[in-house]
Biopython code that builds the backbone (N, CA, C, O; Angstrom):
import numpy as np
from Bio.PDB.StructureBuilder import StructureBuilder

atoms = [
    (1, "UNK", "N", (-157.755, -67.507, -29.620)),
    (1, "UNK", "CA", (-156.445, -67.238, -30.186)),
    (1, "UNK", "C", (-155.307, -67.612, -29.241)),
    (1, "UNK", "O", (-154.157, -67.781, -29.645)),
    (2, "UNK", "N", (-155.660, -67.730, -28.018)),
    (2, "UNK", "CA", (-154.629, -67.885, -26.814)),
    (2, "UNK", "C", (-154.616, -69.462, -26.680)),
    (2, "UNK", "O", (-155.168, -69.990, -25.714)),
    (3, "UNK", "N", (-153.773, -70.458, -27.979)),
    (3, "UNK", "CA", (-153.687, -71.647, -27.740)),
    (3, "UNK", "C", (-152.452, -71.847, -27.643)),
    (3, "UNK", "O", (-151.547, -71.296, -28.270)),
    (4, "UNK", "N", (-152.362, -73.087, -26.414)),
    (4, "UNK", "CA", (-150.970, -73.417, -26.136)),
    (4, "UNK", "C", (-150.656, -74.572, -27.053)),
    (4, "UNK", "O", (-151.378, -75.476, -27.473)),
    (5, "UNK", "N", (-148.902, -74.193, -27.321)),
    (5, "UNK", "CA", (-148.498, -75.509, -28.287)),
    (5, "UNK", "C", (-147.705, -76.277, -27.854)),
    (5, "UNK", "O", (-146.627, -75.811, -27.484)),
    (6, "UNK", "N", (-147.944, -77.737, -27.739)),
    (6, "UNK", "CA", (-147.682, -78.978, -27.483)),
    (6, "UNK", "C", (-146.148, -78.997, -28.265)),
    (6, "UNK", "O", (-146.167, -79.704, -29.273)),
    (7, "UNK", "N", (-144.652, -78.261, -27.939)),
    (7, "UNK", "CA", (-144.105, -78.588, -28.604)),
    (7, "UNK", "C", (-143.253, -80.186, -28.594)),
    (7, "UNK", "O", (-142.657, -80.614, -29.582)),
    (8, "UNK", "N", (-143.315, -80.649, -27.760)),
    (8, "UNK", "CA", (-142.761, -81.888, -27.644)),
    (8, "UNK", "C", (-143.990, -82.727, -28.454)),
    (8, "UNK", "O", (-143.424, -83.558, -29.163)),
    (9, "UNK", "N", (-144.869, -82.784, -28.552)),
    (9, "UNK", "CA", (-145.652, -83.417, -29.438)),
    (9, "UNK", "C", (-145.687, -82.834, -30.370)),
    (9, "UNK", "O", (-146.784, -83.206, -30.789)),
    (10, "UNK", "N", (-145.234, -81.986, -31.269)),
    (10, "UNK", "CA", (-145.284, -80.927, -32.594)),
    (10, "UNK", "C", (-143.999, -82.179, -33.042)),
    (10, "UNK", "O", (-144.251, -83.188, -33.702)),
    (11, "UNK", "N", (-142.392, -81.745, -32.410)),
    (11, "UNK", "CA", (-141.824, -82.398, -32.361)),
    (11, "UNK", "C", (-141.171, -84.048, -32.971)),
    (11, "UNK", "O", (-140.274, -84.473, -33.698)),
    (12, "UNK", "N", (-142.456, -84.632, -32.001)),
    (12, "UNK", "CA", (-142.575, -86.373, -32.765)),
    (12, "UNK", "C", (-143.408, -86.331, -34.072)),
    (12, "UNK", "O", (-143.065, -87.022, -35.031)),
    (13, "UNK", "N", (-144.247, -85.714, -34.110)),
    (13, "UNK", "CA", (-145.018, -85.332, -35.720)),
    (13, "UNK", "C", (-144.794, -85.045, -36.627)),
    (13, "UNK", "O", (-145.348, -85.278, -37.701)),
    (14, "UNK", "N", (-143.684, -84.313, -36.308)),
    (14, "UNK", "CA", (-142.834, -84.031, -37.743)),
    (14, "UNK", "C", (-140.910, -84.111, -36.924)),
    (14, "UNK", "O", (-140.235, -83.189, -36.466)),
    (15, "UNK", "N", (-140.755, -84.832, -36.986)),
    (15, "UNK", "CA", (-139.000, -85.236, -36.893)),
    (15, "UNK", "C", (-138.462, -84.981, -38.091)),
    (15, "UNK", "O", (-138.811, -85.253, -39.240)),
    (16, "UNK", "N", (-137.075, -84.114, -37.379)),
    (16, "UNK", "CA", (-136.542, -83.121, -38.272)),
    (16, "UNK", "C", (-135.265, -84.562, -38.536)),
    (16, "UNK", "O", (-134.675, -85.199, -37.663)),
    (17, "UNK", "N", (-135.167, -84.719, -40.176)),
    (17, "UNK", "CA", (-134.404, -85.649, -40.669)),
    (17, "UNK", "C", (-132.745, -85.639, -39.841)),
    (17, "UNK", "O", (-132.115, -84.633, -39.514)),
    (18, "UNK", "N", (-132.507, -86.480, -39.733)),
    (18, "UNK", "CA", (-131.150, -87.053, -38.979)),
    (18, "UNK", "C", (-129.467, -86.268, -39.724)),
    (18, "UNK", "O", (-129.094, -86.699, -40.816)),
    (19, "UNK", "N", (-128.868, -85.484, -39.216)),
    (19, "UNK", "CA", (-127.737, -84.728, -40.183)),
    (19, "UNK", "C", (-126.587, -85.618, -39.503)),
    (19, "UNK", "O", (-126.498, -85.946, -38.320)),
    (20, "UNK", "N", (-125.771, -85.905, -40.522)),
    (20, "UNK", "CA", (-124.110, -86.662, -39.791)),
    (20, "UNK", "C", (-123.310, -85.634, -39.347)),
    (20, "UNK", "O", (-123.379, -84.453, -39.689)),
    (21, "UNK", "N", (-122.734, -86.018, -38.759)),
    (21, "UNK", "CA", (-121.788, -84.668, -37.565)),
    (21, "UNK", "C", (-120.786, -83.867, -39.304)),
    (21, "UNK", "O", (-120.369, -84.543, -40.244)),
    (22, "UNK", "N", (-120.716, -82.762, -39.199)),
    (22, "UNK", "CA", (-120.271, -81.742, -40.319)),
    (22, "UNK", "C", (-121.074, -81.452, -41.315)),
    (22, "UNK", "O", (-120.757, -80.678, -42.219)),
    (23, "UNK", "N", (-122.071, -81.989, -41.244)),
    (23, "UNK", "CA", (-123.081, -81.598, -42.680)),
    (23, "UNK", "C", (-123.635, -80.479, -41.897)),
    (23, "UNK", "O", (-123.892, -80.117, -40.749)),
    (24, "UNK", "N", (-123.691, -80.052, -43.390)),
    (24, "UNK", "CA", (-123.855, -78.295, -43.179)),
    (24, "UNK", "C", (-125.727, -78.444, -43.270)),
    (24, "UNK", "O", (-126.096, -79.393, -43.964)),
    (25, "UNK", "N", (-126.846, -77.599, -42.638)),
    (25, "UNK", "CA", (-127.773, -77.254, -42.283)),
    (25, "UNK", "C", (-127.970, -77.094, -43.555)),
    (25, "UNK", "O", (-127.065, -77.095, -44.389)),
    (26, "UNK", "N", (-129.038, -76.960, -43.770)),
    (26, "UNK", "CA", (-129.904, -76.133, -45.005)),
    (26, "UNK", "C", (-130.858, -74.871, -44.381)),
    (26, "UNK", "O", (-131.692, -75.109, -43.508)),
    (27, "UNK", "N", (-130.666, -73.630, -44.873)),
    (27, "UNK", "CA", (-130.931, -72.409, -44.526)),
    (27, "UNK", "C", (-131.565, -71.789, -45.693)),
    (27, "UNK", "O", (-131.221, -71.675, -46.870)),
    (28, "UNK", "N", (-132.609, -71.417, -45.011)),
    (28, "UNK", "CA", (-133.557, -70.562, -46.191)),
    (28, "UNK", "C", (-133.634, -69.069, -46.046)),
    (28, "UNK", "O", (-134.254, -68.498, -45.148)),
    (29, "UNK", "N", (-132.911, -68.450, -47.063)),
    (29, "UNK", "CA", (-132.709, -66.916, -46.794)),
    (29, "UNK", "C", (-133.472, -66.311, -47.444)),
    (29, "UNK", "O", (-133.576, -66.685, -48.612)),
    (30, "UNK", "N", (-134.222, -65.279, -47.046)),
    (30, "UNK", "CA", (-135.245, -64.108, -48.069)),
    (30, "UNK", "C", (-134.486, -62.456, -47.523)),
    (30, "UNK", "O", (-134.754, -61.819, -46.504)),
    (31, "UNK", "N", (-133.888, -62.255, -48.186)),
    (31, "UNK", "CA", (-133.848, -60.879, -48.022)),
    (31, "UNK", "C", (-134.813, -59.577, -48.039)),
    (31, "UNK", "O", (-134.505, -58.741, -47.190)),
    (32, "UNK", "N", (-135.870, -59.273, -48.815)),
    (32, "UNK", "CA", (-137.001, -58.942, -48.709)),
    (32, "UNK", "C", (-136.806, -57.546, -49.503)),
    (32, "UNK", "O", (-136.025, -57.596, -50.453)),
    (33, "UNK", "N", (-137.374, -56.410, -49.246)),
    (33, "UNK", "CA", (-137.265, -55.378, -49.117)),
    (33, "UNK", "C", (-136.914, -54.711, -47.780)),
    (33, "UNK", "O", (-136.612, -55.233, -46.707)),
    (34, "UNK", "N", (-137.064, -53.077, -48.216)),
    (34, "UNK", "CA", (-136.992, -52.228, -47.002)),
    (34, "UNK", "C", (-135.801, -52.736, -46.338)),
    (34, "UNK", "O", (-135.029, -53.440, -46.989)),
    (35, "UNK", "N", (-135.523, -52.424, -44.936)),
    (35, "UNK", "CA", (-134.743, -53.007, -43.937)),
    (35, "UNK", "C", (-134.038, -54.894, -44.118)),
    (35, "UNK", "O", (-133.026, -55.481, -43.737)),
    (36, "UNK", "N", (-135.139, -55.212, -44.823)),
    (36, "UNK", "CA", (-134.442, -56.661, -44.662)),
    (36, "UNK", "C", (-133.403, -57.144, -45.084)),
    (36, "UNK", "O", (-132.826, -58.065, -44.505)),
    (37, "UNK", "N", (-132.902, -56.482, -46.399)),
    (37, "UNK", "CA", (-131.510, -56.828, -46.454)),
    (37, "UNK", "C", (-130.172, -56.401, -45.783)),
    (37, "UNK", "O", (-129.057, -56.900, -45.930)),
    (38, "UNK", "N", (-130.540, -55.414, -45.054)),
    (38, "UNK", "CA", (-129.024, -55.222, -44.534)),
    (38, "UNK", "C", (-129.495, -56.078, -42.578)),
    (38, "UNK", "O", (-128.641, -56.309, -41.722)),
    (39, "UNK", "N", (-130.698, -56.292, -42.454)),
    (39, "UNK", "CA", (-130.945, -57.320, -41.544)),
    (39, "UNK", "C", (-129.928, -58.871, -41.750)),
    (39, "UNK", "O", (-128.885, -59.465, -41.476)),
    (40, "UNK", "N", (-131.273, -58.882, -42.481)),
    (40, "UNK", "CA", (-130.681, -60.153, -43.173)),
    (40, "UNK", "C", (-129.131, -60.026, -43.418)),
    (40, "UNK", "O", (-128.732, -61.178, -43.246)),
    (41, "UNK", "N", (-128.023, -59.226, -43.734)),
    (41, "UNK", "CA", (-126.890, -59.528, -43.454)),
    (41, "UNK", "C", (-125.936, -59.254, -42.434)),
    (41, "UNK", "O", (-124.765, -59.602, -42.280)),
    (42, "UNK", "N", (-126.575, -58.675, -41.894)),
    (42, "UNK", "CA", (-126.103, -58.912, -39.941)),
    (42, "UNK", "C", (-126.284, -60.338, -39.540)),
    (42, "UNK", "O", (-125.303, -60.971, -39.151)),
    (43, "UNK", "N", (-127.455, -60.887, -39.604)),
    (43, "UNK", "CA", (-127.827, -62.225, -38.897)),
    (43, "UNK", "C", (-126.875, -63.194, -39.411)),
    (43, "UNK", "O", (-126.191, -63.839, -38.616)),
    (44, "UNK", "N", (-126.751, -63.376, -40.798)),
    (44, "UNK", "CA", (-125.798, -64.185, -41.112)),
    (44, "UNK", "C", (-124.412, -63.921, -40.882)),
    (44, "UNK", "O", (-123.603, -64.835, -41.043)),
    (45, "UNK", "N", (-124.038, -62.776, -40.523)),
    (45, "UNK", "CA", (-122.507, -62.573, -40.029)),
    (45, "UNK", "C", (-122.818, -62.880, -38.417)),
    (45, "UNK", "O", (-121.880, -63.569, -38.018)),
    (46, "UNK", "N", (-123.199, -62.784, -37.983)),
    (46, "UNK", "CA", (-123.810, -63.162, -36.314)),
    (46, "UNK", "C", (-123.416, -64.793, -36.700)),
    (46, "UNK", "O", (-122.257, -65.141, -36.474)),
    (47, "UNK", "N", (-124.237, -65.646, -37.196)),
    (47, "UNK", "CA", (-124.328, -67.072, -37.120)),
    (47, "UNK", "C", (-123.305, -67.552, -37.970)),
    (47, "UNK", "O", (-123.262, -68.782, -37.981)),
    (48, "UNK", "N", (-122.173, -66.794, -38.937)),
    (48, "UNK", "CA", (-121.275, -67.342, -39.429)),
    (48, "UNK", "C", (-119.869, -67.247, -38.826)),
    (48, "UNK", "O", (-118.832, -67.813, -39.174)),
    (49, "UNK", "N", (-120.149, -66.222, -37.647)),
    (49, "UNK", "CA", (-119.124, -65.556, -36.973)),
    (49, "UNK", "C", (-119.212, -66.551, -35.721)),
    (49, "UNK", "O", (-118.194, -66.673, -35.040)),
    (50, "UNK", "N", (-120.101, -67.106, -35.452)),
    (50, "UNK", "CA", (-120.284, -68.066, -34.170)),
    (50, "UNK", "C", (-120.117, -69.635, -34.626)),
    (50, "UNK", "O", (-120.176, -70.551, -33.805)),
    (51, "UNK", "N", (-119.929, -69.809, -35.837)),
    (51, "UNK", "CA", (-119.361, -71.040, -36.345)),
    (51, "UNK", "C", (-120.523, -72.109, -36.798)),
    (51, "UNK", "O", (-120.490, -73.330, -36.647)),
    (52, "UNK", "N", (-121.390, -71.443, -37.296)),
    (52, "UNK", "CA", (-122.365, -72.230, -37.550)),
    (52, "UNK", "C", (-122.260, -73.151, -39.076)),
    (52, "UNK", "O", (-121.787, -72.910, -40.187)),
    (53, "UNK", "N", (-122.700, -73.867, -38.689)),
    (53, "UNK", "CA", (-122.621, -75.089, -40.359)),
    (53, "UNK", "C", (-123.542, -74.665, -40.806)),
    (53, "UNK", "O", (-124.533, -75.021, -40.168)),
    (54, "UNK", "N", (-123.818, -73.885, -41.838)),
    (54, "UNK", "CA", (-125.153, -74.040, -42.735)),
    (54, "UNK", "C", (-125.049, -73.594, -44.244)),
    (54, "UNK", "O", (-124.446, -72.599, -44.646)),
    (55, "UNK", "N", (-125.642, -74.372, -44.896)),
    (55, "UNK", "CA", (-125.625, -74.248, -46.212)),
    (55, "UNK", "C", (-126.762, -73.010, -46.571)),
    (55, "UNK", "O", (-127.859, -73.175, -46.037)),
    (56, "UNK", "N", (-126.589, -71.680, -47.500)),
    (56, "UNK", "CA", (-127.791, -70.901, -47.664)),
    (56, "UNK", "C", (-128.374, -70.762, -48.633)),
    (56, "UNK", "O", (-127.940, -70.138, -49.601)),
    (57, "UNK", "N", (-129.544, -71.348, -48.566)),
    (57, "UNK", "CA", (-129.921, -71.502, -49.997)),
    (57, "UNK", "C", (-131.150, -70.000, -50.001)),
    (57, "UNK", "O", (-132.006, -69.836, -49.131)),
    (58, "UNK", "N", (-130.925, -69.084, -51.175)),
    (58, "UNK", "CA", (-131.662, -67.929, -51.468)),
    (58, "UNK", "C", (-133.065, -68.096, -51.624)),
    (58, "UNK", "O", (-133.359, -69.033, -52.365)),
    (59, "UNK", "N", (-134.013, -67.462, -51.143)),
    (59, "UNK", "CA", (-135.727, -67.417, -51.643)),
    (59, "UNK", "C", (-135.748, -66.125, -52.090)),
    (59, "UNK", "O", (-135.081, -65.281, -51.491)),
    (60, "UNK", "N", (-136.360, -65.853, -52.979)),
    (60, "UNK", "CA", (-136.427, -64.218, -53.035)),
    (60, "UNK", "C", (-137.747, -63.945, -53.119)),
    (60, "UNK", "O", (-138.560, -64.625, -53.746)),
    (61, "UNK", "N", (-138.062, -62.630, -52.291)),
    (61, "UNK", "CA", (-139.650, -62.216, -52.245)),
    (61, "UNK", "C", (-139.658, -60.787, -52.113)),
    (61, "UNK", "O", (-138.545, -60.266, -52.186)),
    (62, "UNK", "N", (-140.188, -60.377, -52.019)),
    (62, "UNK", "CA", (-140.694, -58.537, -52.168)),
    (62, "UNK", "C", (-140.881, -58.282, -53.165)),
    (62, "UNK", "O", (-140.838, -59.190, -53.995)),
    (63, "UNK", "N", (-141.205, -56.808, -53.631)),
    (63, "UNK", "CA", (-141.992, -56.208, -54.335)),
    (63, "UNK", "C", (-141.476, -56.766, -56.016)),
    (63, "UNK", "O", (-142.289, -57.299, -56.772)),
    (64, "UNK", "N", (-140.490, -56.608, -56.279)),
    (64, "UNK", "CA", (-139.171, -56.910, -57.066)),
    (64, "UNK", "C", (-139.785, -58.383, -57.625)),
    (64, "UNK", "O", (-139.385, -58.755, -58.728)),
    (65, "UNK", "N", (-140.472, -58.989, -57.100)),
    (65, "UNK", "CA", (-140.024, -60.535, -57.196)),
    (65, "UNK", "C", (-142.222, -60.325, -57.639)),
    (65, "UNK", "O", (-142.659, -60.962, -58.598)),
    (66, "UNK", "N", (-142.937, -59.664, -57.021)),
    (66, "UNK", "CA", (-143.968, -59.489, -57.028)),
    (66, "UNK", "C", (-144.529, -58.933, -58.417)),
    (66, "UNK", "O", (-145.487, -59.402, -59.031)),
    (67, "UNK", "N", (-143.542, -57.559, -58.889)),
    (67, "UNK", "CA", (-143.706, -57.377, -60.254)),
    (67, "UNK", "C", (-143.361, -57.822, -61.424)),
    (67, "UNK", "O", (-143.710, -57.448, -62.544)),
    (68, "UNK", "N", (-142.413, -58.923, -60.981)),
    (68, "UNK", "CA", (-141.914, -59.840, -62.250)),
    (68, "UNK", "C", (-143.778, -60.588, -62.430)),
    (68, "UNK", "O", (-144.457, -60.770, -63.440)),
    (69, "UNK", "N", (-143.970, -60.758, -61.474)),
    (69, "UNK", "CA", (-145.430, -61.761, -61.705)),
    (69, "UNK", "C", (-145.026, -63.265, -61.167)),
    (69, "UNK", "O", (-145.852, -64.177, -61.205)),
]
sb = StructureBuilder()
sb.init_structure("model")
sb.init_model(0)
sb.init_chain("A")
sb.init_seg("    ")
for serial, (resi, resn, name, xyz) in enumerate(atoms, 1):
    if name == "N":
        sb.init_residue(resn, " ", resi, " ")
    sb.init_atom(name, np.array(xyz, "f"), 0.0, 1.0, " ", f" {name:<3s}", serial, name[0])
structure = sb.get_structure()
């Protein structure tokens, strides 16, 4: 279980597509249950408050999302 990861070779294997200077990030948000949503909206006032470009696009998962089926 104690394997080391090659991230500079992770890296060239999968290259993260090229963004032009002002394009906003693409951000994948899950709010969750329990604790995670008022997590989850700290972090994004943290990284929107520090000037971050990112676009947020919603995932939704927990229980809520589990009993729809």
């Amino acid at each position: 279980m104690n394997q080391l990861v090659d991230h500079k070779a992770l890296a060239h294997s999968h290259p993260l597509p090229a963004l032009k200077a002002g394009t906003a990030v693409p951000v994948s948000v899950s709010f969750g249950d329990g604790i995670g949503p008022e997590i989850m909206q700290a972090s994004l006032k943290v990284l929107l408050a520090a000037g971050a470009n990112i676009a947020i696009e919603p995932v939704e998962i927990g229980e809520r999302v589990y009993r729809r089926g």
